[in-house]
C-alpha positions in Angstrom: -54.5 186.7 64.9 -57.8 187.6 67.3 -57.7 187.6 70.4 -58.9 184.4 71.7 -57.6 182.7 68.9 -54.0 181.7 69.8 -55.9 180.1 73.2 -58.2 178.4 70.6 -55.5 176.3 68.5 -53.6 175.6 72.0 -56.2 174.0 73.1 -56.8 172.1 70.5 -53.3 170.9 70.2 -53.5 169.7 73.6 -56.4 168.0 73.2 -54.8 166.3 70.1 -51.3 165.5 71.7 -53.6 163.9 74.9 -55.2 161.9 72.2 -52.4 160.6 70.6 -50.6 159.9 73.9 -53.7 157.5 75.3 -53.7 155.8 72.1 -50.0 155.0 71.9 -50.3 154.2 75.6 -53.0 152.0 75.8 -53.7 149.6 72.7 -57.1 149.7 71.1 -59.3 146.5 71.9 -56.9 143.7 73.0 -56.8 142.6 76.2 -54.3 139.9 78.1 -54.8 136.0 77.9 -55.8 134.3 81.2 -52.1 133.8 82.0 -51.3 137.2 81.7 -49.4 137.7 78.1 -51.5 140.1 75.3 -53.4 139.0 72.4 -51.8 140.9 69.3 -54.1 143.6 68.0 -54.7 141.8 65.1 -56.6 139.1 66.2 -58.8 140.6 69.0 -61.2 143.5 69.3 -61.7 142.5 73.4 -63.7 139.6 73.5 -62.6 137.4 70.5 -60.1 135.6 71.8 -60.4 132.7 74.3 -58.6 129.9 75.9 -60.1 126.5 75.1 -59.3 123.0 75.7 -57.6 121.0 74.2 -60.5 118.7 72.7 -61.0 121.6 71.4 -58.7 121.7 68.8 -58.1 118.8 66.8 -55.0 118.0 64.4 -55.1 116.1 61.5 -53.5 115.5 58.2 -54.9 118.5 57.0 -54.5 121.2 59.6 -55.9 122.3 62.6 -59.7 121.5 62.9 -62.1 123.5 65.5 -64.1 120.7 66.5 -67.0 123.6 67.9 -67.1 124.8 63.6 -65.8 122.1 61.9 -63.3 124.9 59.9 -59.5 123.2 58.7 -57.1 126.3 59.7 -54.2 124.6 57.2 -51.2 124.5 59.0 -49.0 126.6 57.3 -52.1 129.7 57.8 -50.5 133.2 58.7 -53.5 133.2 61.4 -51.7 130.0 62.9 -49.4 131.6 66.3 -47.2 129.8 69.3 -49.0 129.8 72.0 -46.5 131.6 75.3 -48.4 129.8 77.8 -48.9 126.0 75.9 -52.3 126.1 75.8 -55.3 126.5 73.1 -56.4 130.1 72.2 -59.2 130.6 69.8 -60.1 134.2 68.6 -63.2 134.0 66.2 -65.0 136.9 64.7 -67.1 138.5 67.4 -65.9 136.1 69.9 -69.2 133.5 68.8 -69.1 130.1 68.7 -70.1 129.7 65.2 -67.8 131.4 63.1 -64.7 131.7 61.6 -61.0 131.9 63.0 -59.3 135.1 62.9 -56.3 133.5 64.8 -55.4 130.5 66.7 -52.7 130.1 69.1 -51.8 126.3 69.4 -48.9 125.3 72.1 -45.2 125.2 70.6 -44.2 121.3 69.7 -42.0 121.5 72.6 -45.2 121.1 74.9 
């Protein structure tokens, strides 16, 4: 090897471990719910999910219905989740008002 060299691929492999270790440390766009518990990475980049009222959210024979979109999320929809704090959470692509749900956190029937 040249000398030079050996301090050129440490450093490197520092800067890759240091990389890694933020990544694993700190999860990529999600951020906590109002109340303090984390959206899953899955359904937020950092602004798509929300907490919204209950009018919000409608249920009917169907499924869920956001009232803002008019869009039946069936009931039995993989994007359906409990909600840890009882209350509405919509996450929608981009975080906009006017498109569709990427998940929905609805309150537990226990609530």
């Amino acid at each position: 090897m040249r000398p030079g060299t050996r301090l050129l691929h440490w450093s490197a492999r520092a800067a890759l471990a240091a990389a890694l270790i933020s990544l694993s440390t700190f999860p990529a766009f999600s951020h906590d719910a109002p109340k303090g518990w984390r959206y899953p990475f899955e359904c937020c980049s950092g602004y798509d999910c929300r907490e919204v009222p209950k009018k919000a959210i409608s249920e009917r024979p169907q499924g869920y219905v956001i009232e803002r979109t008019g869009e039946v999320v069936k009931y039995q929809d993989a994007r359906i989740h409990d909600s840890p704090d009882g209350q509405y959470h919509w996450c929608s692509v981009a975080g906009a008002d006017d498109t569709r749900t990427v998940c929905l956190f609805v309150p537990p029937k226990s609530y």
